[in-house]
C-alpha positions in Angstrom: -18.0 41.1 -31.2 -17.8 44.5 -29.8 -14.1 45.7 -27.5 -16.1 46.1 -24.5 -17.7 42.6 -24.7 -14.5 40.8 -25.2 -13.0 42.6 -22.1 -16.0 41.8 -20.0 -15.6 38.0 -20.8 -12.1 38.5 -20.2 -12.8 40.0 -16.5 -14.9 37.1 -15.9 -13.3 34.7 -16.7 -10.1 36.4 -15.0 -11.6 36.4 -12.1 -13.3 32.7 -12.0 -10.3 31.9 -12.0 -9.1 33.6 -9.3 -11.8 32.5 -7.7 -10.5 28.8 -8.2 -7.0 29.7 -7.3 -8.2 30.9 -4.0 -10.7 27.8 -3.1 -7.6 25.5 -4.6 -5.1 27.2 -2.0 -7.4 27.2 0.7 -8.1 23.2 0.5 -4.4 22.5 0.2 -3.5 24.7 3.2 -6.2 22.4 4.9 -5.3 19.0 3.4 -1.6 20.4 4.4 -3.1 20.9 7.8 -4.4 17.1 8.2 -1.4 15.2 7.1 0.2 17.4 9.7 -1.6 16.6 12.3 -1.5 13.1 10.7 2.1 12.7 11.5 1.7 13.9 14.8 -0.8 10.8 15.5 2.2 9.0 14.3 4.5 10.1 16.2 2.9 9.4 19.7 2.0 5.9 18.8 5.5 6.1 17.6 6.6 7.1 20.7 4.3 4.0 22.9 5.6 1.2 20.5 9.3 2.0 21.6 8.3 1.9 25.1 6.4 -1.4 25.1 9.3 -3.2 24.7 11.2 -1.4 27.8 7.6 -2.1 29.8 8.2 -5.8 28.9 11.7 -6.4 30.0 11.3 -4.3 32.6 8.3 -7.1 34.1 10.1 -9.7 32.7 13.5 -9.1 35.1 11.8 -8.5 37.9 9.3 -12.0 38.0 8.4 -14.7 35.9 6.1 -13.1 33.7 3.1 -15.1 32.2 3.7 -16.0 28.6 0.1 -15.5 27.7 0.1 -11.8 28.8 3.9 -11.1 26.6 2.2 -13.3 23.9 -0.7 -10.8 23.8 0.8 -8.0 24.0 3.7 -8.8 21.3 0.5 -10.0 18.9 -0.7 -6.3 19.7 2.4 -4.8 18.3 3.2 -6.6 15.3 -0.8 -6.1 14.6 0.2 -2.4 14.7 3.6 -2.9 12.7 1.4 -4.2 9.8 -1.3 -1.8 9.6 -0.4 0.9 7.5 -2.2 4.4 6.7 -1.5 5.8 3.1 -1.0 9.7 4.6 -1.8 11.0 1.3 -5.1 9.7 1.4 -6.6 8.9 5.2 -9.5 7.1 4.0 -12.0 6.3 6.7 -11.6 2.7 6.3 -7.6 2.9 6.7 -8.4 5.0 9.7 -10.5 2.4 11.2 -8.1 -0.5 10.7 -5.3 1.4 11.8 -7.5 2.1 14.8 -8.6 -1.1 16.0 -4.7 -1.9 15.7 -4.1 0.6 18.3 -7.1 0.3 20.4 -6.2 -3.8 20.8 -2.5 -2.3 21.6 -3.8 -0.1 24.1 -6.3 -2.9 25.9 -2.9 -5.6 25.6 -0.7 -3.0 27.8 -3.0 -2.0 30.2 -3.8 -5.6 30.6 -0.2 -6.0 31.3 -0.1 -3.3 33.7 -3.0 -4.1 35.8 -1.7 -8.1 35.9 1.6 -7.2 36.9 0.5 -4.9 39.5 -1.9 -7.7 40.8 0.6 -10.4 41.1 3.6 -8.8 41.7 3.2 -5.9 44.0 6.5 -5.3 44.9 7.9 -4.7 41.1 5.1 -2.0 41.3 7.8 -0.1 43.9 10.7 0.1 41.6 11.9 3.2 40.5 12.1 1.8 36.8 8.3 0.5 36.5 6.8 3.7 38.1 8.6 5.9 35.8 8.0 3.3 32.6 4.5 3.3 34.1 4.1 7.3 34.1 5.7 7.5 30.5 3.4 5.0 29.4 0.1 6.9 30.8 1.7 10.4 29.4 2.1 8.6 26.4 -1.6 7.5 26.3 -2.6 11.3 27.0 -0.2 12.7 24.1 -2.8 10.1 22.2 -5.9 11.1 22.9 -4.6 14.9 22.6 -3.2 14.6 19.1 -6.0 12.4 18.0 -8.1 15.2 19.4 -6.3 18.1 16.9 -5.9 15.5 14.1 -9.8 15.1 13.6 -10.1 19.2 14.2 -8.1 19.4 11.1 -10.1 16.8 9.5 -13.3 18.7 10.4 -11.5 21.8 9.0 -10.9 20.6 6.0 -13.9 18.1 5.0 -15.9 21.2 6.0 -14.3 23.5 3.2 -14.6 20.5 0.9 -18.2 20.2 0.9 -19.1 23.9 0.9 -20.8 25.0 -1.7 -19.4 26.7 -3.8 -15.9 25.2 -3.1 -16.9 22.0 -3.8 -17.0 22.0 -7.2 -13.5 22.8 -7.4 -12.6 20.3 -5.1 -14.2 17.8 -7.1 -12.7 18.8 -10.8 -9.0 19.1 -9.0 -8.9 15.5 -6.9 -9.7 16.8 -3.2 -11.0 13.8 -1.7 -12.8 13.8 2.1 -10.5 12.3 5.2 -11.0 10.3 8.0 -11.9 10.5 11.5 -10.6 8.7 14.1 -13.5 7.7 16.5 -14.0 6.1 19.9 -14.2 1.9 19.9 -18.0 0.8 20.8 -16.4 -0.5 24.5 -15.5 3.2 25.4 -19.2 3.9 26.3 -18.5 1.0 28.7 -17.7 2.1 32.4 -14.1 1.2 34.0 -14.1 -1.3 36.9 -12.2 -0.2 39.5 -11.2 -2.9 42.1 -8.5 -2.6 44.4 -7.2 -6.5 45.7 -5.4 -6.0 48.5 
């Protein structure tokens, strides 16, 4: 083999695998991005789990709260304390369960809200349930927000993933696609609004 041949495959190869360096450092800048965002996620629903508890003593001084709607509610939570999401993978089917866990949460307290406004108007005046109330409904928003940037990361990365000619590099070196979280089928359902005075 001739000196300038060998050099030539040399180049080539040199810069194939540059090539992969790049397209590897890219997709863990992204998958970095994700379990970022992840944690975030985490973090709010972090952040509504401590609260619950305040929203339930809270209801419980000030009336005889109805053990069905507690019952409900604490189901909700320790459905949410069990579900787990392995951050180094986000499949879409821990996603999902993880989900549901959360959406169920969510319909429990806002269940609890809207009964204890109905049948005991007057705890709906204290300083300490509007406040709880108004964290609770921030809370809700930091949600949908984070949720919101988690599954822009997602769509970042699974994007680069599948590109041709990235994805054969992903493939040969373990990058594996994430998932999103999406809306439950009873969000496409319209709120009742009804005011019982």
């Amino acid at each position: 083999m001739k000196k300038g041949t060998i050099i030539a495959i040399v180049a080539a190869l040199a810069v194939i695998v540059l090539w992969g360096v790049g397209v590897n450092n890219k997709l863990v800048t992204e998958e970095e991005n994700v379990s970022k965002a992840w944690s975030q996620v985490e973090n709010v629903y972090k952040r509504r789990m401590d609260l619950i508890p305040q929203l339930v003593n809270t209801v419980q001084g000030a009336a005889n709260y109805e053990k069905s709607v507690l019952t409900e509610v604490t189901n909700a939570r320790a459905g949410v304390e069990n579900t787990t999401v392995d951050p180094s993978t986000l499949s879409e089917e821990q996603i999902k369960a993880y989900q549901q866990a959360q959406d169920k949460l969510s319909k429990a307290v806002a269940n609890t809200i809207k009964v204890t406004v109905e049948r005991y108007p007057e705890l709906t005046a204290t300083a300490g349930f509007r406040d709880l109330q108004t964290q609770l409904e921030g809370t809700e928003n930091r949600i949908a927000v984070e949720r919101g940037k988690f599954n822009e990361a997602v769509q970042a990365y699974n994007t680069k993933l599948r590109r041709f000619p990235a994805s054969l590099i992903a493939g040969m070196l373990g990058f594996q696609k994430k998932g999103y979280f999406t809306a439950p089928a009873e969000a496409a359902e319209p709120v009742e609004v009804k005011f019982d005075f």
